[in-house]
N, C-alpha and C positions, 0 to 999 in steps of 0.2 A: 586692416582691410587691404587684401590687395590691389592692385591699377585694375585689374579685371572685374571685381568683385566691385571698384566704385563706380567703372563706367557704368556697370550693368545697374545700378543704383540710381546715376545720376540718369539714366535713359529714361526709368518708371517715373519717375519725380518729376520729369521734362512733362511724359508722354500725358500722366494722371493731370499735371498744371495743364497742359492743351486741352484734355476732353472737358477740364473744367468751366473752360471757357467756350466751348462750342456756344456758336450762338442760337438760344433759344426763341427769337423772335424768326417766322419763316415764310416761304411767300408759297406760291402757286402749285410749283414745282415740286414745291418738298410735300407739301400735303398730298397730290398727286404721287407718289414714289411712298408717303407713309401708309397709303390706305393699302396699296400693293403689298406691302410689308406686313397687314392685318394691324396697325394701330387702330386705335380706338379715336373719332372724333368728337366733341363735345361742342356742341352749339349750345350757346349760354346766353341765347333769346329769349324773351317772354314765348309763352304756349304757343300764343294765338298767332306771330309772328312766323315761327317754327314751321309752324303746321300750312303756310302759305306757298312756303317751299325752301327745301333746306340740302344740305350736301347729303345725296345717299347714302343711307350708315350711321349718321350722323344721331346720338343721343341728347336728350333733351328734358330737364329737368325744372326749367321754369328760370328765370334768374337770378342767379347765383347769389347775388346781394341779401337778395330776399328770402329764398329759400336754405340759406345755410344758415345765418344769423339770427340771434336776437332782435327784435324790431323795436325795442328799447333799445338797449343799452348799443345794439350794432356789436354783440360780440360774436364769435361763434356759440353755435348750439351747443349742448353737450353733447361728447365722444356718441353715445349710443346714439342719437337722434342721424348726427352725422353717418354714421355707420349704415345707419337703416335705408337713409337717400341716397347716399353714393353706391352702396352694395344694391340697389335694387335698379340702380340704372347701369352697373358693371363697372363704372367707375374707378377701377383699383389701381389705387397712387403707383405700383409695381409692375402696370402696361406703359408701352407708349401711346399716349394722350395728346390730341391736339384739342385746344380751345379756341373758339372761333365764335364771332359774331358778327355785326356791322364794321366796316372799315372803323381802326382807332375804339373800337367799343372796351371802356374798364373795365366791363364783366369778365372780360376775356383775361384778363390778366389776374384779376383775382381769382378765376377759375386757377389759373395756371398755377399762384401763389397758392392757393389752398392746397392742391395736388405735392408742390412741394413742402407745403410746411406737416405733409403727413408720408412724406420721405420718397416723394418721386423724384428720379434723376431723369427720365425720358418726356419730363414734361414742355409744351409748347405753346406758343400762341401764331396763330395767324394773324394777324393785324390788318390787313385787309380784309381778310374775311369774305362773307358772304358779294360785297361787290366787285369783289375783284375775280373771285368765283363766275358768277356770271358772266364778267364782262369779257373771259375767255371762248361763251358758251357751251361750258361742262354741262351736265345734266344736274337738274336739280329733282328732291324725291317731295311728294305731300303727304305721304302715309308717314307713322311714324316708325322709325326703324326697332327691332324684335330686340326688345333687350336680355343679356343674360346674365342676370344679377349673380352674384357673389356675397359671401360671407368678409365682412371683411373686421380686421381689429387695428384701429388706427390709431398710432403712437406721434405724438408731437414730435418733430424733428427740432434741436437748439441751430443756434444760428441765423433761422431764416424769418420771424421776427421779432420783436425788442417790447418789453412790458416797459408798462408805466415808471416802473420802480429803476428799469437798465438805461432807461432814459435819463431820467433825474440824476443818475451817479455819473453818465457821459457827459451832462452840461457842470455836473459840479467838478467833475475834473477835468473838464474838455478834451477828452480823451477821444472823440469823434465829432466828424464833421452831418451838422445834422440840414436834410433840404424839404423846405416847407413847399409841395409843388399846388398847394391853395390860390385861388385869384391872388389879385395885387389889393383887394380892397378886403380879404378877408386878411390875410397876412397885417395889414398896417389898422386892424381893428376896425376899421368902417361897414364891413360886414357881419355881424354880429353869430353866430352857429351854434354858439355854448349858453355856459353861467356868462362866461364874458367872451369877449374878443383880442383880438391879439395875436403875436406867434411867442414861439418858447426861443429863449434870449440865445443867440449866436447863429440861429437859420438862416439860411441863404436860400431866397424865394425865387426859384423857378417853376411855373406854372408850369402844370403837365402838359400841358397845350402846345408850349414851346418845342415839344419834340418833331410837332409835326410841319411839315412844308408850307402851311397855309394856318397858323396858331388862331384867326379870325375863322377858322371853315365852318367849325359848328355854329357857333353867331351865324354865318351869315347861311346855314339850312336853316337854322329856328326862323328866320325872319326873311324866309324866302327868297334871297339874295342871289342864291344857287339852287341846284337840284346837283349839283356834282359832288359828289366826297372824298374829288380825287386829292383837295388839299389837306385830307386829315392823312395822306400817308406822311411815314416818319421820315424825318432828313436825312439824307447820307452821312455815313458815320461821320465824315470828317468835320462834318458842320455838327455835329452832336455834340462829337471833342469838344469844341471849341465852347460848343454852349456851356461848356462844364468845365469848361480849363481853368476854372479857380480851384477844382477841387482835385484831391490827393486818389489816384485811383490804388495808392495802397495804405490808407488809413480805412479805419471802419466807420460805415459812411448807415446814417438814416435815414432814414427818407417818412415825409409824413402827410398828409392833409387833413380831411375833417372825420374818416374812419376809417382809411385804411386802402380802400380802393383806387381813387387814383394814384396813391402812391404808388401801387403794384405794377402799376403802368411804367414810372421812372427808372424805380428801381430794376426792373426787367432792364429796360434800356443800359443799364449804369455798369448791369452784371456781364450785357454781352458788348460793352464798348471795355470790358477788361479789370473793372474793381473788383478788387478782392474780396471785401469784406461789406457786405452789402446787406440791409435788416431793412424791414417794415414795422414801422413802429405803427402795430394794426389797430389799437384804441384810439391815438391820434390825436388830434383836438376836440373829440368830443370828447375823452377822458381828461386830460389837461387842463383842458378849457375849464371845464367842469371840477377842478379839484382848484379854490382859489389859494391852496398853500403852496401852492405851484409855483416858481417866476415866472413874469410873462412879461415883453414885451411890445410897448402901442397897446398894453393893457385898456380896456374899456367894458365899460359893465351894459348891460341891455335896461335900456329907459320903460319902464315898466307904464309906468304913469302916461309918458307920450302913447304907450300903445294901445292904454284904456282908451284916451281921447278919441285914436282913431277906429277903436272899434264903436267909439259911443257915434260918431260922426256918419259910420258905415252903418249903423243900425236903424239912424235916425236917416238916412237916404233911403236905405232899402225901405224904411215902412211910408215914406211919399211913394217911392214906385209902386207898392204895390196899392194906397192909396188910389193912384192915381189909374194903376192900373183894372181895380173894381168901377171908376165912373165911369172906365170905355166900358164893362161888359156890360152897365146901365142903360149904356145908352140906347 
């Protein structure tokens, strides 16, 4: 090969490594500039939420969680089923696609993941989302926007995430570093999700939460602390880095929790702070957990017996209330 023939080689190889790293996590600005471009948005709210007011355009399928999945097992549906929801909302892995929900919402990233792992490269999330939408004063729409469904045939993309079985041969030859981003009490077994509790031997536990500027924000809306969700936005990269600077951003890296969804969230993050080789291991711990020939460590099994007691305890309260509650309409 000549000098000329390798520059022009080493340029594409530079150029393809660059676009591969474009970052897919995007704010205000970019969605603004995408819809101009005619991409596709994807609000990945419940209905009823949706339908209150949502970014003009904006398509809407229910949530993602729910409506793509198995509600056993948490797997995806099968190819046809898929085919039929995503093609009848326009959906097609092959647009530029933005997902979007609440500030910090995992739907959104799953959204995103699903998009790729059915071989989209224009795929995104907003991470703020709908509040930060607002809080520029954009127009928000309450009808729902004219969808134009497509035929679609969706092929699994390799690489983007990791079976039960690609898991097991990466912990048996440690060939990848794997991150459990579950609580701290489901990781060391005290939260119980499965057959048992635990995490799979060599994970390194960072809680998805940690990505964000305020890891307490959602605790503290569930229990009214705030009304503001400005602390679930994500840290600046450089404090990201560091959250992560035990790990190799050119090993193959998994990422996992209890089905799949918050991982999506991480691993996003992981792909656009520069790791190469980056998987969702989407069964998760409830496959794992669930299979006890599995290793597992802080292994714990769920007390069956203690859970009779509390259901006999709760039975036997509830029938004084409501006891108690016939002598008031006696009286």
């Amino acid at each position: 090969m000549n000098k000329r023939w390798f520059v022009v080689v080493l340029l594409c190889t530079l150029l393809s490594g660059a676009w591969a790293q474009q970052p897919t996590i995007v704010d205000t600005e970019f969605v603004k500039k995408a819809i101009e471009r005619g991409a596709l948005l994807w609000d990945t709210r419940d209905e009823t939420t949706y339908a209150r007011g949502h970014i003009p355009g904006a398509v809407n399928i229910g949530d993602p969680n729910a409506e793509l999945r198995d509600a056993t097992r948490e797997d995806y549906l099968p190819l046809a089923q898929l085919e039929k929801i995503l093609g009848a909302a326009g959906l097609d892995p092959q647009r530029e696609i933005v997902a979007y929900g609440v500030r910090g919402a995992t739907a959104s990233y799953f959204a995103q993941l699903t998009l790729r792992y059915f071989g989209a490269t224009r795929a995104y999330v907003y991470h703020d989302g709908i509040d930060a939408w607002r809080a520029t004063g954009a127009p928000l729409a309450t009808q729902a926007a004219p969808r134009k469904a497509v035929t679609l045939t969706l092929k699994p993309q390799a690489g983007v995430t990791a079976s039960t079985e690609e898991v097991a041969a990466a912990v048996r030859s440690r060939s990848a570093q794997l991150v459990d981003v579950r609580t701290v009490r489901e990781f060391a077994g005290e939260d119980i999700r499965a057959l048992r509790g635990g995490h799979i031997p060599g994970s390194l536990n960072v809680p998805y939460e940690q990505n964000w500027q305020d890891p307490q924000a959602l605790s503290k809306l569930q229990r009214g602390q705030t009304r503001d969700s400005a602390g679930m936005t994500l840290k600046p990269a450089d404090d990201l880095r560091k959250l992560y600077g035990g790990l190799d951003p050119q090993k193959e890296t998994i990422v996992y929790c209890q089905s799949g969804v918050r991982a999506a969230e991480t691993a996003t993050v992981l792909r656009d702070l520069g790791f190469r080789d980056v998987k969702v291991y989407d069964a998760s711990w409830l496959a794992w957990g669930g299979n006890a020939a599995l290793p597992a460590t802080n292994e714990t099994f769920f007390n069956v017996g203690a859970l009779n007691t509390r259901l006999t305890r709760m039975q036997s309260r509830l029938e004084e209330l409501e006891a108690a509650l016939e002598q008031l309409r006696k009286r």
